[in-house]
C-alpha positions as CSV (number, residue, x, y, z in Angstrom):
1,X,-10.0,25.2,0.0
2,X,-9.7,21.6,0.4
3,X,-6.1,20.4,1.9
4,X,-5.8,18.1,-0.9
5,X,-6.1,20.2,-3.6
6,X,-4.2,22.6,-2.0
7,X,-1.5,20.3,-1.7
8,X,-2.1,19.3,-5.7
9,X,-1.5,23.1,-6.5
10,X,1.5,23.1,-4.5
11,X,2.8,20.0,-6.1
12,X,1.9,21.1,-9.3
13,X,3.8,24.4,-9.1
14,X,6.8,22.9,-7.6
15,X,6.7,19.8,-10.4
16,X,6.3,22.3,-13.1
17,X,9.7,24.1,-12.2
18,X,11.8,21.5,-11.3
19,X,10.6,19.1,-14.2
20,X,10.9,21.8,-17.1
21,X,14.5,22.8,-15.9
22,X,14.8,18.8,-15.8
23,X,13.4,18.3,-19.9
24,X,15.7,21.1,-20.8
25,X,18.4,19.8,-19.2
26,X,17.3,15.9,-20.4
27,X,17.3,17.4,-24.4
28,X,20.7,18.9,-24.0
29,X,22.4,16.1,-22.6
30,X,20.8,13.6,-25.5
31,X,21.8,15.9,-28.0
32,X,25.7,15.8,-26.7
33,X,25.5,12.1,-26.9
34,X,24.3,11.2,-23.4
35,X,21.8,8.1,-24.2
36,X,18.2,8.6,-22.9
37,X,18.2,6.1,-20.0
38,X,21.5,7.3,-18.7
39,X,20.2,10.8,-19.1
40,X,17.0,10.3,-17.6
41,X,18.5,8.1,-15.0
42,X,21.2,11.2,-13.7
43,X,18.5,13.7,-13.8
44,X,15.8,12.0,-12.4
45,X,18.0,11.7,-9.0
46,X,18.5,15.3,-9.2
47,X,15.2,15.5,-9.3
48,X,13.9,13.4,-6.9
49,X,16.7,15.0,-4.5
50,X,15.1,18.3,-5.2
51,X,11.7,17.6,-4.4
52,X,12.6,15.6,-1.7
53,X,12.9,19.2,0.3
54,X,10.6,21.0,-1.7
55,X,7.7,18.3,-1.5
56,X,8.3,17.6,2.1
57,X,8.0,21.3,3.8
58,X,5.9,23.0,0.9
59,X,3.6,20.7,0.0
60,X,3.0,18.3,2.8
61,X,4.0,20.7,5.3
62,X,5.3,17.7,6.9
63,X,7.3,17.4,10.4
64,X,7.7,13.7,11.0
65,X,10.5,11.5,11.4
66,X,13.2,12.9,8.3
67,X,14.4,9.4,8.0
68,X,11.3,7.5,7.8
69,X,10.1,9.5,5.5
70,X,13.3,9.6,3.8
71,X,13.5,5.9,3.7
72,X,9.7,5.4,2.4
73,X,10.4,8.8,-0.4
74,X,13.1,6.9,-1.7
75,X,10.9,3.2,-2.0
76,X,8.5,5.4,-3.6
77,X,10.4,7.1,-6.2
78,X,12.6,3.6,-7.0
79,X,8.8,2.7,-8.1
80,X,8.3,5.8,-10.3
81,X,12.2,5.2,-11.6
82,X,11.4,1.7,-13.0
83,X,7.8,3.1,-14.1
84,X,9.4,6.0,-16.4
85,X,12.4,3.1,-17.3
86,X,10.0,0.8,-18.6
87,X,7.8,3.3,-20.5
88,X,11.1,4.6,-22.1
89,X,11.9,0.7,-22.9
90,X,8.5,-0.1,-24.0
91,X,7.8,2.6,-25.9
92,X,11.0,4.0,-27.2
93,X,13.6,1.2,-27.2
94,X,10.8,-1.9,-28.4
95,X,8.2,0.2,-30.2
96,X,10.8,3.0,-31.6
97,X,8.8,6.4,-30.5
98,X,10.9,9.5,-30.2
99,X,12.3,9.8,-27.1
100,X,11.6,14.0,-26.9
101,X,7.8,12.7,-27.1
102,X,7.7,9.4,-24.8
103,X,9.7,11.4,-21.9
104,X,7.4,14.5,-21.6
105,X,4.5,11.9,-21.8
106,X,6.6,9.9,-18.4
107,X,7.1,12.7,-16.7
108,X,3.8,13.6,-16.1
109,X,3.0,10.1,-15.5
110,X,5.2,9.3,-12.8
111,X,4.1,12.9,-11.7
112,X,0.8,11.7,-11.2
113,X,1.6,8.2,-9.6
114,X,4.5,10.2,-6.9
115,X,1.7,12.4,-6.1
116,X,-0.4,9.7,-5.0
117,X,2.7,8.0,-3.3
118,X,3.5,10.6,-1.1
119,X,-0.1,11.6,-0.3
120,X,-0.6,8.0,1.3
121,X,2.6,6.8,2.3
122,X,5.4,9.0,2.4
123,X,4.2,12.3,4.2
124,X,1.5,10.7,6.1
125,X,1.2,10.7,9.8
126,X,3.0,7.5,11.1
127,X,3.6,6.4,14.4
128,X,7.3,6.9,14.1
C-alpha cells in the first residue's frame, strides 16, 4: 500500500476520534452558553494538542527534531485556526447558518488542509 495513503488512513482514523469527542464536546459547551468561537477556539487547542502526539508517531511515524517540528505543527495549525474562524465568521456570524451545520462542514475542512500541512511541511525530513 502506498505510504501516503497509508498515512491518510491513519490520519483519518485518528481525526475521526479525536474530532467526534471534539463536536460532542463543541454542542455541549454551546448549549450551556459558551459562544461558538470561544468554544471552538478552547477545543480546537485541545485538539491540536492531541494530535500533536498522535499525528507525529502514528501517522508520520516521524523521529526528527520535536521542536522543529513542534514549532512548524503549531504555524500550521494557527493557519487552519483562522481558516475554521473565518468560515464560522463568514458563514455563521455574516450569512447567519447554524453553527451545529457550518462547524461539522470546518472540521473536515481544516482536516483536509492540516493533512496536507503536515505531509509537506511539518513531518517532513528536514535538515534539522
Amino acid at each position: 500500500m502506498d505510504s501516503t495513503i497509508l498515512q491518510l488512513i491513519k490520519y483519518g482514523l485518528i481525526g475521526i476520534s479525536t474530532n467526534t469527542i471534539g463536536y460532542l464536546l463543541y454542542l455541549v459547551a454551546t448549549y450551556i452558553g459558551i459562544t461558538p468561537i470561544l468554544s471552538m477556539t478552547l477545543l480546537y487547542i485541545l485538539g491540536a494538542t492531541i494530535g500533536f502526539i498522535g499525528n507525529r508517531r502514528l501517522t508520520f511515524a516521524y523521529t526528527g527534531n520535536i521542536l522543529g517540528s513542534g514549532i512548524r505543527y503549531t504555524l500550521v495549525h494557527l493557519a487552519g485556526y483562522t481558516l475554521n474562524l473565518g468560515i464560522l465568521v463568514i458563514f455563521v456570524d455574516l450569512l447567519g447558518y447554524p453553527h451545529q451545520i457550518i462547524q461539522a462542514i470546518a472540521i473536515f475542512t481544516v482536516a483536509v488542509f492540516l493533512f496536507i500541512m503536515f505531509k509537506a511541511f511539518v513531518f517532513r525530513s528536514f535538515q534539522e
